[in-house]
One Martini backbone bead per residue (centre of mass of N, CA, C, O) as a GRO file, in nm:
protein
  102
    1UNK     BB    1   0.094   0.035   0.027
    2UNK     BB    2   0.069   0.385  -0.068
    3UNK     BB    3   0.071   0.650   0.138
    4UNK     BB    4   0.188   0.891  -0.097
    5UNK     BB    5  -0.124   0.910  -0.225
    6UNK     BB    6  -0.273   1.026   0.017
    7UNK     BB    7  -0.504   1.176   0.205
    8UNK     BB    8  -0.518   1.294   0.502
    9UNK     BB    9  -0.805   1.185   0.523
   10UNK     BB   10  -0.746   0.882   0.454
   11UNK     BB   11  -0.509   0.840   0.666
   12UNK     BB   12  -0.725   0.886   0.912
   13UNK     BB   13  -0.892   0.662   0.848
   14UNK     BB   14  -0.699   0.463   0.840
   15UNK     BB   15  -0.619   0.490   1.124
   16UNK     BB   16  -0.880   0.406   1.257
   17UNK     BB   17  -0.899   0.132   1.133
   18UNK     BB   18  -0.645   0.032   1.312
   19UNK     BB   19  -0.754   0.096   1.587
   20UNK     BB   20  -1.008  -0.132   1.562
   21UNK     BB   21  -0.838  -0.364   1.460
   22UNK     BB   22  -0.646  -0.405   1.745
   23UNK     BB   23  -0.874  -0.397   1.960
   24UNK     BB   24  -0.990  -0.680   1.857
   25UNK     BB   25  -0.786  -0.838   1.844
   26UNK     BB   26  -0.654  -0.837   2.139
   27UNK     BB   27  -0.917  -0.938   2.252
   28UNK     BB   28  -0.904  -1.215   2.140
   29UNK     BB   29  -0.611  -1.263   2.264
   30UNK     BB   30  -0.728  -1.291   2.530
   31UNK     BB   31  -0.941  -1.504   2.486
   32UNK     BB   32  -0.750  -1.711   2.425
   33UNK     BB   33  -0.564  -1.701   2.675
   34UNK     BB   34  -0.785  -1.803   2.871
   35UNK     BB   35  -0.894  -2.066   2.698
   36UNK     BB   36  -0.587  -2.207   2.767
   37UNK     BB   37  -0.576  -2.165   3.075
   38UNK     BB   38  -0.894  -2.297   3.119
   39UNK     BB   39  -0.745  -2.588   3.002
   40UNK     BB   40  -0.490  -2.634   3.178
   41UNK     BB   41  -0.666  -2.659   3.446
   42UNK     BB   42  -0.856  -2.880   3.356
   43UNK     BB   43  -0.626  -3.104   3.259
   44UNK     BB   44  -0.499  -3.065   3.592
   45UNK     BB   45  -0.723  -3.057   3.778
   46UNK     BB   46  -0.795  -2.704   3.843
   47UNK     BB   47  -0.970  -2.529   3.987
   48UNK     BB   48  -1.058  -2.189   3.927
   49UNK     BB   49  -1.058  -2.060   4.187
   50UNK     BB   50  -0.752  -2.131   4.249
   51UNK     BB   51  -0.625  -1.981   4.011
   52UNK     BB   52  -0.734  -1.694   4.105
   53UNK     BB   53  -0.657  -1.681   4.392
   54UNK     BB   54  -0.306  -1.736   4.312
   55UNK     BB   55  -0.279  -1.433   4.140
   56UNK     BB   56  -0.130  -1.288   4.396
   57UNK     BB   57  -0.083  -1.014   4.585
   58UNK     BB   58  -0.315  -0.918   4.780
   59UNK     BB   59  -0.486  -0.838   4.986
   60UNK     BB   60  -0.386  -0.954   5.269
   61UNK     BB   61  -0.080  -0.999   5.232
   62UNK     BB   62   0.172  -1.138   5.361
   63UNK     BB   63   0.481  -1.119   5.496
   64UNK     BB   64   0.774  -1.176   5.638
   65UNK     BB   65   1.007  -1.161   5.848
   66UNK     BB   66   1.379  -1.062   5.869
   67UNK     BB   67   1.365  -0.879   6.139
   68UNK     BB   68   1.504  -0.909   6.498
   69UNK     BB   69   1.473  -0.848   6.788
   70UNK     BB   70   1.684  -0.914   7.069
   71UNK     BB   71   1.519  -0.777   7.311
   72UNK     BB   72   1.239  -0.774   7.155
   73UNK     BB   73   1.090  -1.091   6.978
   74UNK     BB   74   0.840  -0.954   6.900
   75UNK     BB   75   1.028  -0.763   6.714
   76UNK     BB   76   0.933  -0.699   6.404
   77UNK     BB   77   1.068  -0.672   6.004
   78UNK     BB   78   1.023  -0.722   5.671
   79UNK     BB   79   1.199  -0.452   5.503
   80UNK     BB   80   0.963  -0.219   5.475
   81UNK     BB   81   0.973   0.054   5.434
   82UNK     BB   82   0.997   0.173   5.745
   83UNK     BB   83   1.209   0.197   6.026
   84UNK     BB   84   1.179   0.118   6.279
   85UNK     BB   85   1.347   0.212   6.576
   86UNK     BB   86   1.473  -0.014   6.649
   87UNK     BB   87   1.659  -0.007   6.437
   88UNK     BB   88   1.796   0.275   6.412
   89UNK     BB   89   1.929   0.249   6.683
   90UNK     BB   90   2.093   0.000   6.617
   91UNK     BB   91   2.264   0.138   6.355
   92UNK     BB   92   2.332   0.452   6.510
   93UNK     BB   93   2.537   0.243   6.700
   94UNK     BB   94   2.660   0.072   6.522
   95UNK     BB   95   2.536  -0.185   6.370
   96UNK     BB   96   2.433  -0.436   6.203
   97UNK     BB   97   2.162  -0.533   6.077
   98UNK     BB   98   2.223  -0.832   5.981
   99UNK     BB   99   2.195  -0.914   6.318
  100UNK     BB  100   1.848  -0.907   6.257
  101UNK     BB  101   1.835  -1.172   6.107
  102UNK     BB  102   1.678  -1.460   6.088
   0.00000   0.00000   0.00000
């Protein structure tokens, strides 16, 4: 197809039939492989609730913690977000972390 012979008019024309054609294609795509993940579900005997479950970590899914005090073994964090205080003041003190690894 030569683009260089059409007019403004028809090259927009011509673009919204592709963004047309590819949110088809997509929506199909998507189909296509949700179609294939519930056939190797079922093909091994997987409930889809199960499947569906087990997709990622949702609200409500908890961490491991990975540090612990010594001197206060309630006292847990799991590496992530702001450091208790409890740890910045082991730091603080020069102490190292990994020290507080579990």
């Amino acid at each position: 197809m030569d683009l260089s012979n059409m007019s403004a008019s028809e090259l927009r024309q011509l673009q919204e039939q592709i963004g047309r054609e590819l949110k088809k294609r997509e929506t199909q795509d998507l189909q296509k492989a949700r179609e294939q993940i519930f056939a190797i579900a079922q093909r091994v005997g997987l409930p889809l609730k199960d499947l569906i479950a087990t997709g990622g970590r949702g609200k409500g899914s908890t961490v491991a913690a990975r540090y612990r005090n010594p001197d206060d073994t309630t006292q847990q964090w799991t590496g992530r977000g702001r450091q208790p205080k409890w740890v910045k003041e082991w730091v603080d003190s020069g102490k190292a972390i990994d020290d507080l690894r579990i």
